[in-house]
N, C-alpha and C positions, 0 to 999 in steps of 0.2 A: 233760792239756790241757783246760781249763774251757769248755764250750760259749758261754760269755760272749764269752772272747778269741775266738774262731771267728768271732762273730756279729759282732763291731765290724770285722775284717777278714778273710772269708771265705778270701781266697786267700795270703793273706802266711802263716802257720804254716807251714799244709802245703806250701807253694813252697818255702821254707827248709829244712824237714825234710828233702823230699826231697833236695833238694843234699846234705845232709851225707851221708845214706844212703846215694848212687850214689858215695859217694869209695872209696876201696879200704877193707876193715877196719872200716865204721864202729862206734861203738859198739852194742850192742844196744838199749837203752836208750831212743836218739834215736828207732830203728825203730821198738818200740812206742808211743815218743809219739807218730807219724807217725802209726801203725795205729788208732791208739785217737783222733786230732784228724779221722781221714778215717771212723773210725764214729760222730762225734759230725755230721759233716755229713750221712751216711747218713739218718740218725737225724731229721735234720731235716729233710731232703730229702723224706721219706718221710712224715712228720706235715705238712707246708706241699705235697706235692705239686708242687711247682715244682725244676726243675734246681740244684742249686747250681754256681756259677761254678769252686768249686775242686776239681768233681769231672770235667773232664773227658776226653775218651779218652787223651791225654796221660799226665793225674795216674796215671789207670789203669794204664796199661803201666809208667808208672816205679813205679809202687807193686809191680805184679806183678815186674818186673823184681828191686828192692830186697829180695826177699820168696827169691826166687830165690838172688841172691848171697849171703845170709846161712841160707839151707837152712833155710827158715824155711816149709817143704813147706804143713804144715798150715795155715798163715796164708795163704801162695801159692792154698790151696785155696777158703778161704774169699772171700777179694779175689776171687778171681774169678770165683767165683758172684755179685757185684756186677753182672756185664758188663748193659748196658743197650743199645738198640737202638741206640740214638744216642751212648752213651761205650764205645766196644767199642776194644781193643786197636790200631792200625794195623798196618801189612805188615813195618815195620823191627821193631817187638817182638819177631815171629816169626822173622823172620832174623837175631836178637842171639841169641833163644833155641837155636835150630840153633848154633851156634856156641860156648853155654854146653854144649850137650849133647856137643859134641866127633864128630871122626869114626873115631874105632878103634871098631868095632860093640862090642867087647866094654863100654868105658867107655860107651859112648853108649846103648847099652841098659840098662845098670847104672842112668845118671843120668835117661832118659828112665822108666824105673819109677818113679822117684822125683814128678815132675813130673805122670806122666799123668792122674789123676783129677783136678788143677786146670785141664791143656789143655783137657782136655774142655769143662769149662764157660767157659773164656774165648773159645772160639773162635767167629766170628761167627754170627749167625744166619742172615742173609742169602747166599745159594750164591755169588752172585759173589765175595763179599766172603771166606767161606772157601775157596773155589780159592784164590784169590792168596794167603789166608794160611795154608795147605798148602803152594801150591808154594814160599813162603817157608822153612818149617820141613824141605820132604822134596826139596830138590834134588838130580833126577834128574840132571842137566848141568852140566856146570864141574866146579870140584876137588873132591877130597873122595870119598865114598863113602857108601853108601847103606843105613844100617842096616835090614835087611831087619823087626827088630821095629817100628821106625817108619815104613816104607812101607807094610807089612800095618795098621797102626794106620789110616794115612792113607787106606787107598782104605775101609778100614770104615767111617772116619767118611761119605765121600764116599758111601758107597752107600747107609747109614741117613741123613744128611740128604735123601738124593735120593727117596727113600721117603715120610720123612717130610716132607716139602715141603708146605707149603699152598701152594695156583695163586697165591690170590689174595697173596701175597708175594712173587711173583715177577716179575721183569722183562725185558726185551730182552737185558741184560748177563749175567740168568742164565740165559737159553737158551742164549748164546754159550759162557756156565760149564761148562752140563752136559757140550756137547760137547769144553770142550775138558779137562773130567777126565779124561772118557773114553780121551780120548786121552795124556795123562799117563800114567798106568798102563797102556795099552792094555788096557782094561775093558771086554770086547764085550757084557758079561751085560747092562751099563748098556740095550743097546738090543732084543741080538734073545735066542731060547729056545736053548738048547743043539743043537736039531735045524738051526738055523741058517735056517730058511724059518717060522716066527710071529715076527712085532714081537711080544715081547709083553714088552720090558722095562718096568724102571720109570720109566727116563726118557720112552719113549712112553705108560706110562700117565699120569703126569703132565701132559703136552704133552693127552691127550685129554680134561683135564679145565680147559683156559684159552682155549677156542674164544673166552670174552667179553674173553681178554686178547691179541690177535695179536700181539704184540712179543714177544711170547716165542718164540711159535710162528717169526716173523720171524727172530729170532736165530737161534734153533737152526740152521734150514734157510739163514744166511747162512753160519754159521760151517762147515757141512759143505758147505757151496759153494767157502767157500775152502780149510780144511786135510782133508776128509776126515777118516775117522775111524779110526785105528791098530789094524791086526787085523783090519782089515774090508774086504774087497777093494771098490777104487773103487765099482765095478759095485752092491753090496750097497749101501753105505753111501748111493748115490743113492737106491736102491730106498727105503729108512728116510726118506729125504728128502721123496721122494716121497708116499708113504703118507702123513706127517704132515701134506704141503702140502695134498694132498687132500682131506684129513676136516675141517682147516680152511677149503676152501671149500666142502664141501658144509654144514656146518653154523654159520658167519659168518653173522653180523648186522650188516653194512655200514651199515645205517641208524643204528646206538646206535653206528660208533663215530664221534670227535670229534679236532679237529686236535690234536696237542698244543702247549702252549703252550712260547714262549721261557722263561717264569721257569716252571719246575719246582715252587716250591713253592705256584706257585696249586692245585695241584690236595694233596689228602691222600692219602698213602702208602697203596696199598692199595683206596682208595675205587672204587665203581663207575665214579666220570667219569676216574680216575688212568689206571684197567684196561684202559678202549676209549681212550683216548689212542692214536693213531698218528701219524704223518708221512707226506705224501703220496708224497715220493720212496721210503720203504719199502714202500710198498703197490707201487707200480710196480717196484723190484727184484724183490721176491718173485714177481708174475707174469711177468717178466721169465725168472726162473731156469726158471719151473716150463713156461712154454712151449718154452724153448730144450730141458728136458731131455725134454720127455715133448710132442711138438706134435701127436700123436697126441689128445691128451688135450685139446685146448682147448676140448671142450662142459662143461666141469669151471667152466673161464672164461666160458664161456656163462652158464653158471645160475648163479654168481656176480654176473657184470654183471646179469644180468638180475632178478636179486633184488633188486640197486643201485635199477634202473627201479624196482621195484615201491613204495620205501620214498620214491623225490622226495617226494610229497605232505607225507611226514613231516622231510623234512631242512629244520635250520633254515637261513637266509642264511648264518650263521659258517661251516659245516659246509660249504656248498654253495663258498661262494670261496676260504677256507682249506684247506680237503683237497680234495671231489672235482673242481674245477676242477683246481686243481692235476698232482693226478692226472691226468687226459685228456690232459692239458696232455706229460706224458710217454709216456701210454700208446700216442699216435700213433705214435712211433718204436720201441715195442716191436712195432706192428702189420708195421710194413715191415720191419724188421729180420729175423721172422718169415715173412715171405712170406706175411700173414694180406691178402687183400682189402679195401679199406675200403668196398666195394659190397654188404659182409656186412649182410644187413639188420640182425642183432642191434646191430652197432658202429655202423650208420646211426641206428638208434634213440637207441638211448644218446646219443650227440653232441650229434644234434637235440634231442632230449627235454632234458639238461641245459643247454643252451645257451639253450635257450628260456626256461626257470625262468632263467636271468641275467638274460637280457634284460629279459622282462616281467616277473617279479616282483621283482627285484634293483633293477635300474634304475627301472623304472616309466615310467608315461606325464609328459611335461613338463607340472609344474604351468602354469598359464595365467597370461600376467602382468596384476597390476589396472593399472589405466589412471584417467585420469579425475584428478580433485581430490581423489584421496583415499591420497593415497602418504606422505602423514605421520599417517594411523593407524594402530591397531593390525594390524590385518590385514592393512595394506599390509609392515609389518614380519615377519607372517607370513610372507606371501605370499613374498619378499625372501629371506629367510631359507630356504622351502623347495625354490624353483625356484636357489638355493645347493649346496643338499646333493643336490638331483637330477643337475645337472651334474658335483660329484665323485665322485657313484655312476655315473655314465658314463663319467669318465675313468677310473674304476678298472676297471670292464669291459671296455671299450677295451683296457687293460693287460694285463689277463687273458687277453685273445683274441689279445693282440700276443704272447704267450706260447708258440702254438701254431707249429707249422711249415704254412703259409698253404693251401700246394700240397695238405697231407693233410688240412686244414681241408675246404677246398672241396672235396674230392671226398666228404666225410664228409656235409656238410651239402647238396647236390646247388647245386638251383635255390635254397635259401631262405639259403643265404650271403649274399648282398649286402644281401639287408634286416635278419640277424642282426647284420649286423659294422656296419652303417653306423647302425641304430638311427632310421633317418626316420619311423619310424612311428610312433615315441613321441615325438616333439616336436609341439609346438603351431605349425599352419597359421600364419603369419604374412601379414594383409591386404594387397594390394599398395600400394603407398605411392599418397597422393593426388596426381594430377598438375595442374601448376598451368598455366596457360596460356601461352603463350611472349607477351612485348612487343610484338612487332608486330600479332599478332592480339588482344590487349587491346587496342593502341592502337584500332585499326581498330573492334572492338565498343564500346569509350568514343563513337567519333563517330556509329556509326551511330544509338547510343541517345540520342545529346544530342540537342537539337533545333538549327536552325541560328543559328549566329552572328549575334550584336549588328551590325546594319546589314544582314546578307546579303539583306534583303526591300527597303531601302529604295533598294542597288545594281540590282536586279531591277528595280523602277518606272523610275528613273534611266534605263535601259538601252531599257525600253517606249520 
């Protein structure tokens, strides 16, 4: 296949090729032309630096797939050393390939020898993304049976990517991952030492090296909130939980991190602002879990919030109304829930202190309005414009506070509630209107100041 025809229509060849490949029997022939038109995109993909159209994770799997059905091992091996972060195999690949491999252990380890050194490199990089496609290839549940050479493959793989992990690749989804391998295989090594009292697995070493990424940390300790970890009595597994929740706040930098956004791809994979990305409902679940489990423990939550105080100066507005408004905004009903006091001075601070930064520096004081003959210049345009935008930065404060449960408000904020929520202090005195005189008393001052009426003097003599 000529890089020419390739380059006039990227995706038609190799679309085609493929078809005929995936039919039963196909020719050989077809397959290397397919092989040899997807390493002539390679090839250019790779000099131009930009994605080609007709290479993507799709093409991939049916190619590795095609590659497969015709025991074409060595080629199978090579495709998929191709895998790329962004065209990597999907989850049905894996569980067509389970299916190629068969379930009589004897055949299925015959034909998984065959394949293994190309698994290896097609399988995701991403942890989340290989759990799912593990438990694709090695299911433990439902029909079938469980070849013990590819479940011992599977939790290897599982244990050396867990190892080798970079933090900063990781995310929320791959915290939830780690534990729920763990739990897949019932894999306790993943967390604690043989002696069963030092954390000192790999998955906690890992977890203590993403303090600048909480979503991980978040996950993890969401997911062992909800399924517990197999092998590992409830009671322990808290323990594990626990520990990791803790070293997380003791060493949290609440002021770097930042809301995360609805569209996902504003931020870049990996990046320092991707990393401290949170959501304010997760920050409130996780102290939520960690007081319910350990209430003993909330000066942990102490010097947490209290750290919070220390960084205001440095949080920007987005930060302040997007998350830790937010935030409070739930943490109220984690206080009561708890049986925590809102007369605690630390949570009286806090409240006040952030609430305050809404007000005054969020909101601000009411620009002044101009007056006068001069409301169609520039400045009056200004002016117009930014006693505008002060108003909807009040409604949206207002909103904010409308947010809270009122009852736990007011006892948070004491006496300075009503001037916090109602905001009179930042509007512009308004002079009281000029009062004009009522009718009859004009009449009455009109005659006292005229002089008297036409003839009224010449009546007077008349009258002499």
């Amino acid at each position: 296949m000529s890089t020419a025809s390739l380059n006039s229509c990227p995706q038609l060849p190799i679309s085609l090729l493929l078809k005929v490949c995936l039919r039963p029997n196909p020719p050989k022939i077809v397959f290397y032309a397919l092989v040899e038109a997807c390493q002539d995109a390679w090839d250019e993909q790779s000099e131009s630096g930009t994605t080609s159209l007709a290479l993507s994770g799709i093409v991939y799997s049916d190619l590795l797939r095609a590659a497969v059905q015709l025991e074409e091992f060595e080629i199978f091996k090579e495709v998929a050393k191709k895998r790329s972060m962004k065209d990597t195999a999907p989850v049905a690949f894996f569980t067509w390939l389970r299916e190629w491999v068969g379930y009589d252990d004897n055949e299925a380890a015959l034909r998984f020898k065959r394949i293994r050194v190309g698994l290896r490199y097609c399988l995701p990089s991403c942890f989340d993304d290989l759990f799912a496609a593990i438990e694709a290839f090695v299911p433990l549940e439902g029909s079938g049976s469980s070849c013990p050479t590819i479940a011992q493959f599977a939790q290897s793989e599982l244990c050396s990517r867990a190892q080798q992990a970079e933090p900063s690749h990781l995310s929320k989804s791959d915290g939830r991952a780690l534990v729920k391998s763990a739990r897949y295989f019932g894999n306790t090594g993943f967390f604690i030492s043989e002696d069963m009292l030092i954390i000192s697995g790999s998955v906690v070493k890992i977890l203590s090296l993403c303090y600048d990424d909480p979503e991980v940390i978040f996950g993890f300790v969401f997911q062992i909130q909800q399924d517990g970890i197999k092998g590992i009595p409830q009671e322990e597994a808290a323990l594990i939980s626990h520990s990791v929740a803790a070293d997380l706040l003791k060493n949290a930098k609440p002021g770097e991190w930042r809301p995360r956004p609805v569209i996902e791809s504003l931020f870049t994979k990996g990046s320092p602002e991707e990393r401290s990305a949170v959501k304010s409902e997760d920050i409130a679940e996780f102290l939520s879990i960690f007081l319910e489990a350990n209430p003993e423990d909330d000066g942990l939550v102490w010097e947490f919030l209290s750290s919070l105080i220390q960084t205001l100066p440095d949080l920007n507005l987005r930060q302040l109304t997007s998350l830790w408004i937010p935030f409070l905004s739930a943490l109220t009903n984690i206080l009561a829930s708890n049986s925590i006091p809102f007369t605690d001075p630390v949570y009286q601070k806090l409240y006040l202190t952030f609430i305050t930064k809404l007000v005054d520096n969020f909101v601000g004081h009411e620009p002044p309005e101009i007056s006068g003959n001069v409301r169609a210049t520039k400045s009056a345009h200004k002016n117009t414009k930014a006693r505008k935008q002060w108003y909807e930065r009040r409604v949206e404060a207002v909103a904010l506070l409308k947010t809270f449960d009122q009852s736990h408000l007011k006892s948070l904020l004491g006496s300075k509630y009503d001037k916090l929520f109602r905001m009179q202090h930042l509007t512009v005195a308004k002079p009281p209107p000029l009062q004009r005189p009522l009718k009859h008393l004009a009449g009455a001052a009109n005659q006292t100041s005229a002089g008297p009426r036409r003839g009224a003097k010449r009546k007077a003599k008349q009258m002499n």
